[in-house]
N, C-alpha and C positions, 0 to 999 in steps of 0.2 A: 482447347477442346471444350464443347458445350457441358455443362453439367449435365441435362437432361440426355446425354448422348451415353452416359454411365448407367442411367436408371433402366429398372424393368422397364420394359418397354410394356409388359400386359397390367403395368401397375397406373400407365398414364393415362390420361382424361383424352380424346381424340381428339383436342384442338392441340394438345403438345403433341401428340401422335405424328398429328400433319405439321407441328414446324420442325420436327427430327427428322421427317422424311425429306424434309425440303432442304436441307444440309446435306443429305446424301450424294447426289454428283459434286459439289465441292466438294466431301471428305475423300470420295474416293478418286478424286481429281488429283490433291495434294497429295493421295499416301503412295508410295510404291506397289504396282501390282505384280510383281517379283517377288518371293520369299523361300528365305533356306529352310528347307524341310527338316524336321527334328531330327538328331541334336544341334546338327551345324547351325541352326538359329541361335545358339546358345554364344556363338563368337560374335555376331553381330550386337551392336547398342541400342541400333534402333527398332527393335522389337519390344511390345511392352504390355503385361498383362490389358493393361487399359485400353491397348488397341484393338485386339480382338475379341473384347465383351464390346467395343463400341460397332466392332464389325457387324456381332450376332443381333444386338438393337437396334442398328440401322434393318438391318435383314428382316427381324419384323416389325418392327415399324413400315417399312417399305410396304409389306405384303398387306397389312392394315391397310392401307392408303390405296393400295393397286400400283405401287410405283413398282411393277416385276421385273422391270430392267434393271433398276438400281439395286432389287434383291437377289437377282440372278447376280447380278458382280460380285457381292457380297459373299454368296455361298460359293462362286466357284473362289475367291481367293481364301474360302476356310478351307475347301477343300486342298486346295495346293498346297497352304500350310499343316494341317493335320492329317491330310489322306484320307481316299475313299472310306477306308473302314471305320473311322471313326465313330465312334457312336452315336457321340452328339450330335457331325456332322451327317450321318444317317437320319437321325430324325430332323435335324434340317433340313436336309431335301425333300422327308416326304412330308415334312409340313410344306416345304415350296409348292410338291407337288400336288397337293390338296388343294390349297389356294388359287394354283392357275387352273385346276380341272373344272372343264364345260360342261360337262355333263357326271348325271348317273353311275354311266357305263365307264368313266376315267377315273370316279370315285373307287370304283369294283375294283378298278387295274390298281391303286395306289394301296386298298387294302389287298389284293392278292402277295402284292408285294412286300409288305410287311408282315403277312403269314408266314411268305417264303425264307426272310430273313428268320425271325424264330424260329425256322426249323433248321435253318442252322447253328444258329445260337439262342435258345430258349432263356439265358440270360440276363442278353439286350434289351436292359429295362425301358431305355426313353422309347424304343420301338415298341416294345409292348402300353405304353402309356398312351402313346400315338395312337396306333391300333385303337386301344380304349377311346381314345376321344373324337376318333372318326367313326367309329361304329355308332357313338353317342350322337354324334353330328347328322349321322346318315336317319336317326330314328329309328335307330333301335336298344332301348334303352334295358331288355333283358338280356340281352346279347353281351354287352356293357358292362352289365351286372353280373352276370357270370365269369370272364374276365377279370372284372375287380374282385372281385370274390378270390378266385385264383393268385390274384397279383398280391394281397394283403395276406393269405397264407403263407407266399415263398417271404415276404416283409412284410412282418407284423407292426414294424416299426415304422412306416414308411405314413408321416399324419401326414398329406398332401394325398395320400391315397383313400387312407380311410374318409378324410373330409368329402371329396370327390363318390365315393360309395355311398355317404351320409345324403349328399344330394342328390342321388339316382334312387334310391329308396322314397325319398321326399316326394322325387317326380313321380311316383307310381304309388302314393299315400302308406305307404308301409313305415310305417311313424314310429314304430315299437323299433325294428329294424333302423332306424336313422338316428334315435336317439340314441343307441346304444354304439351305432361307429363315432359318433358325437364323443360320447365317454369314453373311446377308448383313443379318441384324437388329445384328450384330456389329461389321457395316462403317459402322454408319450411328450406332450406341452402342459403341463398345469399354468403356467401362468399368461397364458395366450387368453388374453381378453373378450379379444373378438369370438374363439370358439364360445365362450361362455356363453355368451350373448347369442352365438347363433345357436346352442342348445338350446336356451331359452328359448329363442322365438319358435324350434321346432317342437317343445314341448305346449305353448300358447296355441300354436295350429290345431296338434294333435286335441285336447283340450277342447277346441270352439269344433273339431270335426264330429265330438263324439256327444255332443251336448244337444239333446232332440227337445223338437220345437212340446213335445209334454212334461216335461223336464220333472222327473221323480224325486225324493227327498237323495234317493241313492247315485242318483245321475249329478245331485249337485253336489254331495259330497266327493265323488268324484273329480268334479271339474274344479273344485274347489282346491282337493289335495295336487291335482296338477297345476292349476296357477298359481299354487303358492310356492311349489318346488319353482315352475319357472320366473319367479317373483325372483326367488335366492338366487337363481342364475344371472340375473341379471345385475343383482344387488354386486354378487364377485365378479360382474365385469368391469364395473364403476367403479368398485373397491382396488382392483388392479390397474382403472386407466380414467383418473378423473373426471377427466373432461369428455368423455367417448361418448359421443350421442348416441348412437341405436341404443346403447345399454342403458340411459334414459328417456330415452324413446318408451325400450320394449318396460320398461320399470315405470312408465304411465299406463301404460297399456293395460299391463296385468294388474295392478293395484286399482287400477277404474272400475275393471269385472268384480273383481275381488270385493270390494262396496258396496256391489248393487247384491254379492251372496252372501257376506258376512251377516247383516243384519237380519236375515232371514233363517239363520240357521245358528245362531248365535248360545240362543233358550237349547236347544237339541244337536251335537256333536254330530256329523255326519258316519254312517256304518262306513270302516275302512278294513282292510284287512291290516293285520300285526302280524310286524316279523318279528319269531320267538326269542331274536338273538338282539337285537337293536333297537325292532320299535318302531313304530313312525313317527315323525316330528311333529309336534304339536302345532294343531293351524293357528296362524298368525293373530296375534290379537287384533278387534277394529282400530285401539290407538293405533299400533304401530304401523297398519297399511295406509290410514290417512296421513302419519307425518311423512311415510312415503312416496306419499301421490304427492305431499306437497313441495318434497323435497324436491322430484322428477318436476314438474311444473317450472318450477323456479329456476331449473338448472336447466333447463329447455328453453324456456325465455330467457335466461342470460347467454345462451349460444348462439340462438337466434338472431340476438341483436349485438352482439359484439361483430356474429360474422359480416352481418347486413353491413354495419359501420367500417371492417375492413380491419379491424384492430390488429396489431401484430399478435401473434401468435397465433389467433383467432380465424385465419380465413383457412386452413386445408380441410372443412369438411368440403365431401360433396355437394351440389347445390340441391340436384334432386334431396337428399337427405333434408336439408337447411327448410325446403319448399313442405317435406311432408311433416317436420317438426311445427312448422308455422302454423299450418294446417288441423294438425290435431289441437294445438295448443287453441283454436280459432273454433274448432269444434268442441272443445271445454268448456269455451267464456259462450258460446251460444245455449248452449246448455242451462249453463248458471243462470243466463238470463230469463230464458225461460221458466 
């Protein structure tokens, strides 16, 4: 069995997408389309966890692909094995049934349908998640929002949701609002790298959004105490995952701005507000954001060029990523030259 036949399937790049999909009629060639329905499966040997996570990944991978005959097979042998009510295989189908919908009007039928399920069981979380993410699909993203809002009340604990609400607030600039499901995706994973880092980078948005082209002594102390919080953020993603580009990506990013406002405001402390109880953190000295930049630099061009070279361990970033590392690092040395 292929390894990639195990993996998320929303985790792969769409050239392994399409060779998953292309083992689909050989897999479901070789396996039986016959199977004893729970428990009596339990007497049988040749049933096996690995088979039907590889059923569900072929199923969307297929639907990625457009192969909907080979995801149609797929789904109805989950369904023969697990039964119509299944959960998961409920939101399998209406994720099938999203995907082959021609129009609008078949979209409306596949969310009527998933209303109508939660009104029998208010619940049935993957259908309510569904729901969410076709209404998102459909463009309607307060709609979405309302919903997730709902869904993160009944689990508060559920970070796949709050992250997902972090990014629907994003999409409609409510940045105060995104950083704060950010933080609480934080409270439920502290050591999840990647959140850290996508903190940051919604705090550098928020940041460059609110920074006006008259730029006051008070606007830059502002943008100042927010790029240095998202500066830290990024600093504990690198801290937790050595080698993680975006987090030195976003940790050139904000230590470049940082630079060009440090020395100008250096003589005079920016007005910030103080909380009575903690305080605010003191902004960054100029040493320490330059050994920063040059740390980020360094460690950018050595990602850059190992991956280029193919080195083992060194090739699973993305390539888009690799391309905009290169780039920025290209837009540094332009700079300098000038």
């Amino acid at each position: 069995m292929s390894v990639d036949l195990l993996q998320p399937p929303t985790h792969l790049p769409p050239s392994t997408a399409v060779r998953v999909s292309q083992q689909a009629p050989r897999f479901l060639q070789s396996h039986s389309s016959t199977y004893l329905p729970y428990p009596l499966s339990l007497l049988t040997t040749s049933e096996t966890q690995e088979t039907w996570q590889t059923y569900e990944n072929l199923l969307l991978s297929c639907l990625r692909t457009g192969d909907d005959r080979s995801a149609h097979i797929c789904l109805e042998r989950l369904t023969q094995r697990f039964g119509e009510k299944n959960e998961r295989v409920l939101a399998l189908r209406g994720l099938y049934d999203e995907a082959t919908a021609e129009s609008e009007e078949a979209l409306e039928g596949v969310l009527r349908g998933y209303e109508a399920l939660l009104q029998e069981d208010p619940t049935n979380m993957p259908i309510r998640k569904r729901r969410i993410a076709l209404l998102r699909s459909m463009g309607r993203p307060a709609d979405a929002t309302v919903a997730l809002v709902g869904l993160v009340d009944t689990s508060p604990t559920d970070a796949e949701a709050w992250s997902e609400l972090a990014d629907l607030y994003l999409t409609q600039s409510a940045y105060t609002q995104a950083v704060y499901c950010l933080e609480e995706v934080l409270l439920i994973t502290p050591n999840a790298w990647n959140m850290h880092a996508r903190l940051g980078e919604v705090i550098y948005i928020s940041a460059l959004s609110t920074t006006s082209s008259t730029s006051t002594a008070a606007n830059d102390g502002a943008t100042m105490k927010a790029l240095a919080e998202s500066m830290r953020r990024f600093c504990r993603s690198i801290e937790l995952c050595a080698n993680y580009l975006r987090g030195y990506y976003g940790l050139k990013l904000t230590t470049t701005r940082l630079l060009s406002l440090l020395p100008t405001t250096a003589s005079k402390p920016p007005p910030a507000p103080s909380d009575p109880v903690v305080g605010d953190l003191a902004p960054p000295s100029l040493a320490s954001v330059q050994r920063l930049n040059e740390l980020a630099t360094a460690k950018l061009a050595e990602i850059v060029r190992r991956s280029a070279a193919g080195e083992r361990s060194w090739t699973g970033y993305e390539t888009a990523e690799v391309i905009a590392a290169r780039e920025l690092l290209d837009r540094d040395t332009k700079g300098v030259e000038r």
